[in-house]
N, CA, C and O atoms as a GROMACS GRO file, in nm:
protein
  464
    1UNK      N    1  -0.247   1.423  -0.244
    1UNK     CA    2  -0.127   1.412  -0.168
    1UNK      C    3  -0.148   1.310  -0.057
    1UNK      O    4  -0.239   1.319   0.025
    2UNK      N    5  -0.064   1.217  -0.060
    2UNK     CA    6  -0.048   1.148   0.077
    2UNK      C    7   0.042   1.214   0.200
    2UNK      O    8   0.162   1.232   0.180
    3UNK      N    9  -0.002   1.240   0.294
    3UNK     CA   10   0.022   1.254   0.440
    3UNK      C   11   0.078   1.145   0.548
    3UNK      O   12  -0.003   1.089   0.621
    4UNK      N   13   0.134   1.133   0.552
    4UNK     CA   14   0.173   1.021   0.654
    4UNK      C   15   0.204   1.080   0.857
    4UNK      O   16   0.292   1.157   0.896
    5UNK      N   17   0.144   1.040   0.907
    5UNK     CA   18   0.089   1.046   1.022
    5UNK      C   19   0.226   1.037   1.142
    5UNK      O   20   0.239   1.087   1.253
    6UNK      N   21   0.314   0.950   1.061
    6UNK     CA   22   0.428   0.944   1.148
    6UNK      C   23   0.560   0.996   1.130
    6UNK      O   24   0.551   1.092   1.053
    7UNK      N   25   0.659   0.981   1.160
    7UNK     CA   26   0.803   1.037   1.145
    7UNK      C   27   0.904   0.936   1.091
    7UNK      O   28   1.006   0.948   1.023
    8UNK      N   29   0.830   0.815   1.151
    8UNK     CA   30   0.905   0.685   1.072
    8UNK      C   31   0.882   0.664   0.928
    8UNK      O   32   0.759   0.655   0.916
    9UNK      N   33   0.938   0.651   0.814
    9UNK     CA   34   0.915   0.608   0.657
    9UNK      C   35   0.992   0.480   0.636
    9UNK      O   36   1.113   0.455   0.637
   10UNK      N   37   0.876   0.400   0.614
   10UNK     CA   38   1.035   0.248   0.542
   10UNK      C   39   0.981   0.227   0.388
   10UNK      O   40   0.871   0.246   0.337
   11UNK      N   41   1.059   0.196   0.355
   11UNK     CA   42   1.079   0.186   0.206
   11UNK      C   43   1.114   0.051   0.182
   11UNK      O   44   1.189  -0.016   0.253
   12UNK      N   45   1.047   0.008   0.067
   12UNK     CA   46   1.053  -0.124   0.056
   12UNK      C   47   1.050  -0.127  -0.100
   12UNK      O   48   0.974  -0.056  -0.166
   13UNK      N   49   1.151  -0.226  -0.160
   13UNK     CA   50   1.187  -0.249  -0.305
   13UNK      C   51   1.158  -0.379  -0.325
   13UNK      O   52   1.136  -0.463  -0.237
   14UNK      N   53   1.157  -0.403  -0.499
   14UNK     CA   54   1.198  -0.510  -0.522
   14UNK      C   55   1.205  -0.540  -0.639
   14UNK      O   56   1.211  -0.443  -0.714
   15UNK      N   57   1.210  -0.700  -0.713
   15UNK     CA   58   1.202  -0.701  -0.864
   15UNK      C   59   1.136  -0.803  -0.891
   15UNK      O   60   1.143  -0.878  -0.794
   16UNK      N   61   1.058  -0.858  -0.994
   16UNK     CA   62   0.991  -0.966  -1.010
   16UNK      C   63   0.973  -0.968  -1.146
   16UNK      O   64   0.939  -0.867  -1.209
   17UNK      N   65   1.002  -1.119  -1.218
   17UNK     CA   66   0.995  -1.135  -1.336
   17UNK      C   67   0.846  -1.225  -1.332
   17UNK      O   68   0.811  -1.321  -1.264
   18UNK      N   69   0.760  -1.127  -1.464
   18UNK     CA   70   0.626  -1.200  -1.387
   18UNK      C   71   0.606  -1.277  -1.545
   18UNK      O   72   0.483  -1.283  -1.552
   19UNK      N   73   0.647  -1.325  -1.645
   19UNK     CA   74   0.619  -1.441  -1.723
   19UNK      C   75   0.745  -1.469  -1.824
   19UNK      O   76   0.809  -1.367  -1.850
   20UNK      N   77   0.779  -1.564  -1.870
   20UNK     CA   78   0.865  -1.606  -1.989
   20UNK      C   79   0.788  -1.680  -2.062
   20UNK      O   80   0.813  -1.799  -2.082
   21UNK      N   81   0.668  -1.607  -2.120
   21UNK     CA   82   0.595  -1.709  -2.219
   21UNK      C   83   0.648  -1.746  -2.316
   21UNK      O   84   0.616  -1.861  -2.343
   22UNK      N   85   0.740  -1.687  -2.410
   22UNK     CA   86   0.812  -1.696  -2.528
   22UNK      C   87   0.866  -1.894  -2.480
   22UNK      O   88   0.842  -1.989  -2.554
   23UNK      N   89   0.912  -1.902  -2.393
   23UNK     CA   90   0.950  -2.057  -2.333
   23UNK      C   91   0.898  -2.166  -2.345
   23UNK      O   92   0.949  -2.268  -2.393
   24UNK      N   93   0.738  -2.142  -2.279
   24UNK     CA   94   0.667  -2.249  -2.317
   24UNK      C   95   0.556  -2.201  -2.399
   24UNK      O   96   0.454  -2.250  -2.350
   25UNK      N   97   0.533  -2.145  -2.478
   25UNK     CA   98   0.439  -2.113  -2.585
   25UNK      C   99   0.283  -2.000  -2.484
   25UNK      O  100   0.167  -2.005  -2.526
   26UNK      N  101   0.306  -1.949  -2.411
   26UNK     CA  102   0.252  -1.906  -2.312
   26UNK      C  103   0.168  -1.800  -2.354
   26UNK      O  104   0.208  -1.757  -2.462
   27UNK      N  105   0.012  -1.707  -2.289
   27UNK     CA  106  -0.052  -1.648  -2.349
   27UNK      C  107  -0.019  -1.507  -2.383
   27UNK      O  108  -0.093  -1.441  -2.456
   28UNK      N  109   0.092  -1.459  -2.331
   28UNK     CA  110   0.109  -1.298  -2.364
   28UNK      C  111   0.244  -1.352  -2.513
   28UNK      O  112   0.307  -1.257  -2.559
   29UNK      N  113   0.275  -1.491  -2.571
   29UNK     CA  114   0.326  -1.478  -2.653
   29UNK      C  115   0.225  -1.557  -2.815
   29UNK      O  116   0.241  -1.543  -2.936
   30UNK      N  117   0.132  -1.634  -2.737
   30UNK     CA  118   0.064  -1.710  -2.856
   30UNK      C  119  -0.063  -1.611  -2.834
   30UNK      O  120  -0.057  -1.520  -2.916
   31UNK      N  121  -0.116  -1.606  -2.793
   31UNK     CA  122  -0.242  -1.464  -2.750
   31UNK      C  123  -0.288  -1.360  -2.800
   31UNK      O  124  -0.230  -1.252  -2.779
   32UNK      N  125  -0.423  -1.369  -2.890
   32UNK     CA  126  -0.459  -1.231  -2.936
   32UNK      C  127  -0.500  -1.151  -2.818
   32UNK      O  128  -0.467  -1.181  -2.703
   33UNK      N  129  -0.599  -1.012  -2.859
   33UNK     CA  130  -0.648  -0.990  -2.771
   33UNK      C  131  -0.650  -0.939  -2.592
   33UNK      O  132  -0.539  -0.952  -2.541
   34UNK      N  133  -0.715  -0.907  -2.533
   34UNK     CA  134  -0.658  -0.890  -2.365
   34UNK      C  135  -0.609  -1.001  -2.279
   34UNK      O  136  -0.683  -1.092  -2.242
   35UNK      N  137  -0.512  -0.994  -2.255
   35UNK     CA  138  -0.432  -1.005  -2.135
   35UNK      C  139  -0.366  -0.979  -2.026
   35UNK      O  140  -0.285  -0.887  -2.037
   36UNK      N  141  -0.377  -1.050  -1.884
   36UNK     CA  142  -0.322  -1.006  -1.796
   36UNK      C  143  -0.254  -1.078  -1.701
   36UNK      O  144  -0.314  -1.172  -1.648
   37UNK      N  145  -0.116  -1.045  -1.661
   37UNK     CA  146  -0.091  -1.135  -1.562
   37UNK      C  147  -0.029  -1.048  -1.429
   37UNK      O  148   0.060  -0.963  -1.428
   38UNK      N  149  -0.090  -1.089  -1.347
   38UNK     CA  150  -0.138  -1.076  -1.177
   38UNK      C  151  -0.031  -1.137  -1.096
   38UNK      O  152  -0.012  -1.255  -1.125
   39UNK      N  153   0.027  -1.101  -1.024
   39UNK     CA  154   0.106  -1.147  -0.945
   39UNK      C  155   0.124  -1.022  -0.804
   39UNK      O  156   0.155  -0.903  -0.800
   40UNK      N  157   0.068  -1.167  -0.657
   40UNK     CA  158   0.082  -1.056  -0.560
   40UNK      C  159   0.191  -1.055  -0.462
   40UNK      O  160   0.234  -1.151  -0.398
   41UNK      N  161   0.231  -0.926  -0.460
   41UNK     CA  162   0.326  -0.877  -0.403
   41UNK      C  163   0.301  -0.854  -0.240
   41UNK      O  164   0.202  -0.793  -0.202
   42UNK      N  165   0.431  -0.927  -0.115
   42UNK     CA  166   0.370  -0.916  -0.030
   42UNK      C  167   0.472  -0.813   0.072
   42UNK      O  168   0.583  -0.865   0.062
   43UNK      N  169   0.478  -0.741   0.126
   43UNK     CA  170   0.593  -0.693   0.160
   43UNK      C  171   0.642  -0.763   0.260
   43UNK      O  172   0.572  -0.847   0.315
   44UNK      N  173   0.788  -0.736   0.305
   44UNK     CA  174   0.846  -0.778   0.416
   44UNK      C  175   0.776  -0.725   0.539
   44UNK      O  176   0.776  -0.804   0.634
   45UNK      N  177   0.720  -0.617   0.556
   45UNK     CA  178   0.713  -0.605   0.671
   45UNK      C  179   0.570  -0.518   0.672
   45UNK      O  180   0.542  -0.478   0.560
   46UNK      N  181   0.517  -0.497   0.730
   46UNK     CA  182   0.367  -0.422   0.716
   46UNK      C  183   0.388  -0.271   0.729
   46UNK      O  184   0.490  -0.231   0.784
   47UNK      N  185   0.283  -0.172   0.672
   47UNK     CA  186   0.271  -0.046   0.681
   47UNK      C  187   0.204  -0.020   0.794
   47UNK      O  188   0.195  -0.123   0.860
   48UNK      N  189   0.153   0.075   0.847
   48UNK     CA  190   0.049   0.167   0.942
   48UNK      C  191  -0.033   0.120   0.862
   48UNK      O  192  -0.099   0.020   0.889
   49UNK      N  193  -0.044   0.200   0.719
   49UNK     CA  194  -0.163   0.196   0.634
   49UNK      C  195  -0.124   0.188   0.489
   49UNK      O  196  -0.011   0.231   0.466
   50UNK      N  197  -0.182   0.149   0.405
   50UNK     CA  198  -0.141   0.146   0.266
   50UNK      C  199  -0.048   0.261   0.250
   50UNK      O  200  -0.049   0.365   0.315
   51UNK      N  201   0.036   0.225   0.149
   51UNK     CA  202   0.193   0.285   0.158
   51UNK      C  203   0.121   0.328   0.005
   51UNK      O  204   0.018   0.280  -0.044
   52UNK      N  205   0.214   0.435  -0.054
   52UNK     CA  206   0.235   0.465  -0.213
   52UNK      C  207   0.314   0.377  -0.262
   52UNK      O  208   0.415   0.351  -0.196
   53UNK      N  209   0.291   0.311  -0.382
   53UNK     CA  210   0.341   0.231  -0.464
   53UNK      C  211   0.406   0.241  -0.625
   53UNK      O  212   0.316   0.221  -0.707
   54UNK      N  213   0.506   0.260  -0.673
   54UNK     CA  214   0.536   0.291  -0.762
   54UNK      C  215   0.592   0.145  -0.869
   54UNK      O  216   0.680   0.066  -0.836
   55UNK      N  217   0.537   0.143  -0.961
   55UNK     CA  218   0.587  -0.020  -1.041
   55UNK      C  219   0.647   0.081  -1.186
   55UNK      O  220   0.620   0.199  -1.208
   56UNK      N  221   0.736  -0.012  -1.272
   56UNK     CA  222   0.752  -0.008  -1.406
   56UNK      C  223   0.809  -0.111  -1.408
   56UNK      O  224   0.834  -0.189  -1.316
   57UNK      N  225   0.839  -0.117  -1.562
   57UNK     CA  226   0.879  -0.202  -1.653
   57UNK      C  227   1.046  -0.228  -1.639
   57UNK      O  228   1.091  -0.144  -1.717
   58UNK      N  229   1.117  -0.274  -1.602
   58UNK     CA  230   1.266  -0.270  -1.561
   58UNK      C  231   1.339  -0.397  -1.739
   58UNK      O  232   1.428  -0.363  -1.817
   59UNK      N  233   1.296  -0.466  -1.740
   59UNK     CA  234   1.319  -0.580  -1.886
   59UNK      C  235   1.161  -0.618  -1.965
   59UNK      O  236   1.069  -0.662  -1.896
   60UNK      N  237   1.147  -0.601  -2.081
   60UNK     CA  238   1.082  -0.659  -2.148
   60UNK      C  239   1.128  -0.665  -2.284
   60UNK      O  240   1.173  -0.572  -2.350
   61UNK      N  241   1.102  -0.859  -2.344
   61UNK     CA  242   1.150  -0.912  -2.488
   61UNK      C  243   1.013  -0.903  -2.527
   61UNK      O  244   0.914  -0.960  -2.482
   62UNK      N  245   1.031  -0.791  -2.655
   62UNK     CA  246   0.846  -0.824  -2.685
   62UNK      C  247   0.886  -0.870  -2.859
   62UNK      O  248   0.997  -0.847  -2.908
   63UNK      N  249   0.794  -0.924  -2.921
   63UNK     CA  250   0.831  -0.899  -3.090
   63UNK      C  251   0.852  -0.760  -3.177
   63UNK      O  252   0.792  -0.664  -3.128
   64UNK      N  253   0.886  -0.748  -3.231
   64UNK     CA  254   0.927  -0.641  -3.321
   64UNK      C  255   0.780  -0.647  -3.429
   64UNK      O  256   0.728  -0.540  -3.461
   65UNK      N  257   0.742  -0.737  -3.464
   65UNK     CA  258   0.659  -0.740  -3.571
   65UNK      C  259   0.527  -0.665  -3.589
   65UNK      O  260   0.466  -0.637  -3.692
   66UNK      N  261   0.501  -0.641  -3.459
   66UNK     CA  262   0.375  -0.661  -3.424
   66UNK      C  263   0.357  -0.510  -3.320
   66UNK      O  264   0.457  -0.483  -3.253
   67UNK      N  265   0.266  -0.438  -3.310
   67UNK     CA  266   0.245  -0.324  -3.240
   67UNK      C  267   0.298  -0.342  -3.066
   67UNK      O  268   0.268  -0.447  -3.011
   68UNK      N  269   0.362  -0.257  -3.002
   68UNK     CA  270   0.408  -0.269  -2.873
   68UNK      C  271   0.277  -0.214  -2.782
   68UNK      O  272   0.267  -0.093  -2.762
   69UNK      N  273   0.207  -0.278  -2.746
   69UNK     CA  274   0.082  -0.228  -2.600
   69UNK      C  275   0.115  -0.285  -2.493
   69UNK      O  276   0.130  -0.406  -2.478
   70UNK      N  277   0.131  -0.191  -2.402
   70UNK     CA  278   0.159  -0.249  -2.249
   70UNK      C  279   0.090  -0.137  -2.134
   70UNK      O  280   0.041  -0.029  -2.168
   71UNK      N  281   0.096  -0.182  -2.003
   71UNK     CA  282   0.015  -0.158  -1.927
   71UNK      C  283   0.065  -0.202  -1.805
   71UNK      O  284   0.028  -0.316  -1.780
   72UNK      N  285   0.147  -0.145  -1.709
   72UNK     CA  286   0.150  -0.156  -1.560
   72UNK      C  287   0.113  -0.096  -1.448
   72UNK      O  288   0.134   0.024  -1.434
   73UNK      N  289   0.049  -0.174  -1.344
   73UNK     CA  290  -0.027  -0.082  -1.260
   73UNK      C  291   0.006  -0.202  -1.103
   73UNK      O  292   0.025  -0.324  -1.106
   74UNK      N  293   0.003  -0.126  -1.002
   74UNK     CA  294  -0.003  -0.136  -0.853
   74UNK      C  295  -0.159  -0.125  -0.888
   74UNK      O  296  -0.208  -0.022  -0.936
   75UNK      N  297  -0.244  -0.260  -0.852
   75UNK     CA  298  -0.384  -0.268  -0.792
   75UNK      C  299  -0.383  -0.318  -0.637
   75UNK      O  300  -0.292  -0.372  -0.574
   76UNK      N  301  -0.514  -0.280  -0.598
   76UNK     CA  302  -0.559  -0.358  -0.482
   76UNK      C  303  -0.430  -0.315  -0.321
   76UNK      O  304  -0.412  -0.373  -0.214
   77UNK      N  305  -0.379  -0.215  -0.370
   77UNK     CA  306  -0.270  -0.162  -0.217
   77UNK      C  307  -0.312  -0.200  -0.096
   77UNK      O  308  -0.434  -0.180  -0.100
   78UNK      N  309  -0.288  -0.239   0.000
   78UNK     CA  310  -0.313  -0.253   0.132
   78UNK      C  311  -0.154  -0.244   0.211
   78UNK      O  312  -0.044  -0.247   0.156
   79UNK      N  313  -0.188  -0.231   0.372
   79UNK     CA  314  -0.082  -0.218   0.446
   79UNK      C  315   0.033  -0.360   0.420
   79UNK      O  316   0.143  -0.306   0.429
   80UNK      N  317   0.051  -0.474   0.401
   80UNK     CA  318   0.041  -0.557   0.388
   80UNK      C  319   0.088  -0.625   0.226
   80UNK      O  320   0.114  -0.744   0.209
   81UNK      N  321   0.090  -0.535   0.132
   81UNK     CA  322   0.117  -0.566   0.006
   81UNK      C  323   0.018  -0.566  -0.114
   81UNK      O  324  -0.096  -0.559  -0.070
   82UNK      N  325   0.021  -0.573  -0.276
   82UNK     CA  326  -0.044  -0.553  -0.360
   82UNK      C  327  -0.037  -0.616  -0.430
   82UNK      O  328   0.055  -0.699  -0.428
   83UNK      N  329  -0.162  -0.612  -0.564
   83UNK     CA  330  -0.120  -0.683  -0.690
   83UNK      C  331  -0.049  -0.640  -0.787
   83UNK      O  332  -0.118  -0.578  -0.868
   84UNK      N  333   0.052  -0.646  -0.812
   84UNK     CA  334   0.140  -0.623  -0.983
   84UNK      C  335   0.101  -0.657  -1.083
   84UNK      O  336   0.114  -0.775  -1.116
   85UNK      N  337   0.039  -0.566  -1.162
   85UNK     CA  338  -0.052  -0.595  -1.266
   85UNK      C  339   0.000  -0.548  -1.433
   85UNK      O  340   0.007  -0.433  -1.476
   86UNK      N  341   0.032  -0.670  -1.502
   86UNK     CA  342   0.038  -0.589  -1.668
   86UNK      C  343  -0.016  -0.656  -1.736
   86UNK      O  344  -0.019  -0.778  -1.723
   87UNK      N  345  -0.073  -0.591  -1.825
   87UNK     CA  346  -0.149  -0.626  -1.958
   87UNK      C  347  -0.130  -0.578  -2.102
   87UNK      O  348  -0.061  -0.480  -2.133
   88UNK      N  349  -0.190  -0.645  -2.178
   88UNK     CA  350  -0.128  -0.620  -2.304
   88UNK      C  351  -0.314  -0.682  -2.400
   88UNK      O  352  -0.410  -0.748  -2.360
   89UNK      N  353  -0.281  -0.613  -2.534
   89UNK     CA  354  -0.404  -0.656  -2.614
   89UNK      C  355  -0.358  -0.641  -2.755
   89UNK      O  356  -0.243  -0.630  -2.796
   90UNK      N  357  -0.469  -0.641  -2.821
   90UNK     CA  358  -0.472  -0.664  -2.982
   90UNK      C  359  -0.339  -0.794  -3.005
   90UNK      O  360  -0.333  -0.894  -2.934
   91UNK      N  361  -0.257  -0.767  -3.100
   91UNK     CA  362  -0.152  -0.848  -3.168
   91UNK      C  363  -0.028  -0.854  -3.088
   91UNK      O  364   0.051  -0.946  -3.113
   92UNK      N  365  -0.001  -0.774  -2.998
   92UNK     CA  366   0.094  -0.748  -2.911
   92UNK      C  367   0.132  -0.912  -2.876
   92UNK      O  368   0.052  -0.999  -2.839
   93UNK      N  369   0.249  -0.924  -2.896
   93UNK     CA  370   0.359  -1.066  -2.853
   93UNK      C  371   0.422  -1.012  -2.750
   93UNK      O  372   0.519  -0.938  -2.772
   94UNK      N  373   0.388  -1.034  -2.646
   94UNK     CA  374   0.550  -0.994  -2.541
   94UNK      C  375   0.598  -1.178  -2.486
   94UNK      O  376   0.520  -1.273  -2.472
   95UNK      N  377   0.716  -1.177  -2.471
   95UNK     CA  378   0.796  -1.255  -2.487
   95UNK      C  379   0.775  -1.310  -2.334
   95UNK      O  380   0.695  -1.392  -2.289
   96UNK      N  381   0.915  -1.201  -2.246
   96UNK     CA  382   0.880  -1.152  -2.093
   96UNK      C  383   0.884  -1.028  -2.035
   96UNK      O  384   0.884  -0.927  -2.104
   97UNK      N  385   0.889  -1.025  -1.902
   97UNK     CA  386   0.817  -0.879  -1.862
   97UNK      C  387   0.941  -0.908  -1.740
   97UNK      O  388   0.960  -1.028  -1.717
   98UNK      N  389   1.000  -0.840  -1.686
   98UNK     CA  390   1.053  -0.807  -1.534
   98UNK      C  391   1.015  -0.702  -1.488
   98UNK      O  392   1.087  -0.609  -1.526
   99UNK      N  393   0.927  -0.667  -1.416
   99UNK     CA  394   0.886  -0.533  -1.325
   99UNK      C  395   0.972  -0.521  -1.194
   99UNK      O  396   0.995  -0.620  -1.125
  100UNK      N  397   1.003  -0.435  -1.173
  100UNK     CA  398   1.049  -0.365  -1.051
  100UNK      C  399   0.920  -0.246  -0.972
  100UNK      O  400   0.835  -0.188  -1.039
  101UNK      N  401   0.928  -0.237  -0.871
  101UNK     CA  402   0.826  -0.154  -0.782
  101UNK      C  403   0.913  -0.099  -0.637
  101UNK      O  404   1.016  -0.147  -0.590
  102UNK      N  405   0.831   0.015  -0.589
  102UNK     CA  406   0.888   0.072  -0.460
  102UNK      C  407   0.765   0.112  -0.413
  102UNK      O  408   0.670   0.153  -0.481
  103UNK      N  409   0.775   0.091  -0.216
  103UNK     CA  410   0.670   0.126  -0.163
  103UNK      C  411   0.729   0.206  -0.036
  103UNK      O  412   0.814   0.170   0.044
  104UNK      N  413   0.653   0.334  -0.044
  104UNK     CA  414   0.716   0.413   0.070
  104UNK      C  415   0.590   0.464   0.153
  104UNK      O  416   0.493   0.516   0.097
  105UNK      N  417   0.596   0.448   0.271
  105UNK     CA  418   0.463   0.490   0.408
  105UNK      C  419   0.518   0.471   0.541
  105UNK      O  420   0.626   0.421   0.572
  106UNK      N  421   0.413   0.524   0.626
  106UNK     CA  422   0.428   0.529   0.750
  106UNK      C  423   0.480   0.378   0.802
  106UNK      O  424   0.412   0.283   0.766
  107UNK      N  425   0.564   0.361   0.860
  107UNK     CA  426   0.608   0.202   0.979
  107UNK      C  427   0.620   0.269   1.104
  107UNK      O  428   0.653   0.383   1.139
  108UNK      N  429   0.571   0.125   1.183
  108UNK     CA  430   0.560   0.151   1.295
  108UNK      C  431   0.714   0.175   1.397
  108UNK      O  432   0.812   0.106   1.371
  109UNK      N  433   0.718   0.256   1.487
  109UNK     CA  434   0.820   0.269   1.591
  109UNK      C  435   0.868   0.170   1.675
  109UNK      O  436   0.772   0.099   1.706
  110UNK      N  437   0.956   0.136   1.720
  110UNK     CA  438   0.922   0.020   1.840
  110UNK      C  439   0.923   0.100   1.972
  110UNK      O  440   0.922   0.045   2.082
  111UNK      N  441   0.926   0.259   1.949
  111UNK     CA  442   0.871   0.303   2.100
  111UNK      C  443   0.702   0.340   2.122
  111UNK      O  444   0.648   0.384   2.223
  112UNK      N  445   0.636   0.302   1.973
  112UNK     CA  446   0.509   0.307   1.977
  112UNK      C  447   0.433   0.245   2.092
  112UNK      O  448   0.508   0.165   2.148
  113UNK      N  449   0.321   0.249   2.146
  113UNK     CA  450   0.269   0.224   2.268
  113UNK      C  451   0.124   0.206   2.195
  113UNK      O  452   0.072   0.297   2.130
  114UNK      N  453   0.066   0.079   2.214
  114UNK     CA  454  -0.076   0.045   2.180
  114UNK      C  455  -0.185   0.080   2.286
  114UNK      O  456  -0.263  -0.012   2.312
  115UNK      N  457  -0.198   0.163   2.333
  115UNK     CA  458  -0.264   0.208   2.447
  115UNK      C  459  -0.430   0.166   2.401
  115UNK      O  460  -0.466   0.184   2.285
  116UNK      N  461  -0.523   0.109   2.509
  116UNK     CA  462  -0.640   0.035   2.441
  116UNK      C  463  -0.746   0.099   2.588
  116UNK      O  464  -0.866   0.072   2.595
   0.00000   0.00000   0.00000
């Protein structure tokens, strides 16, 4: 369970289309084998501390022909933003991918007081 320390919660969305290989002949569409493509996500505005992160799959054109393997994951979290991560292997063709994600944690107050 995450705990969050404060009373303030901001929530932060978004959407990101992270390849159209099918376009230019690209590796999650000409590509045996593992693949991955990485794309980092930065938020608008910073956490206290690493926030919970939730990603899926919102559009994907994959081939029909060929077995469907996929794989999305929030790596590397920090206050600050993460990596958006999917992968795919064996025969798998995916075309493109649009992920969507949500991040919810502690933000700071502006009656907070940095007392040192």
């Amino acid at each position: 369970m995450k705990r969050m320390r404060s009373g303030n919660i901001g929530i932060q969305q978004g959407s990101r289309i992270l390849f159209s290989d099918f376009a230019d002949g690209g590796a999650m569409w000409t590509g045996q084998g593992d693949r991955e493509s990485r794309h980092l996500i930065t938020f608008a505005e910073p956490y206290l501390d690493a926030p919970a992160v939730t990603v899926s799959i919102s559009m994907w054109d994959i081939d029909n022909k060929h077995t469907s393997r996929a794989d999305i994951t929030a790596e590397k979290i920090t206050a600050t933003g993460f990596h958006l991560v999917f992968r795919t292997w064996g025969d798998t063709r995916v075309a493109r991918v649009r992920a969507d994600w949500m991040a919810i944690g502690a933000v700071r107050d502006d009656d907070d007081w940095d007392v040192q």
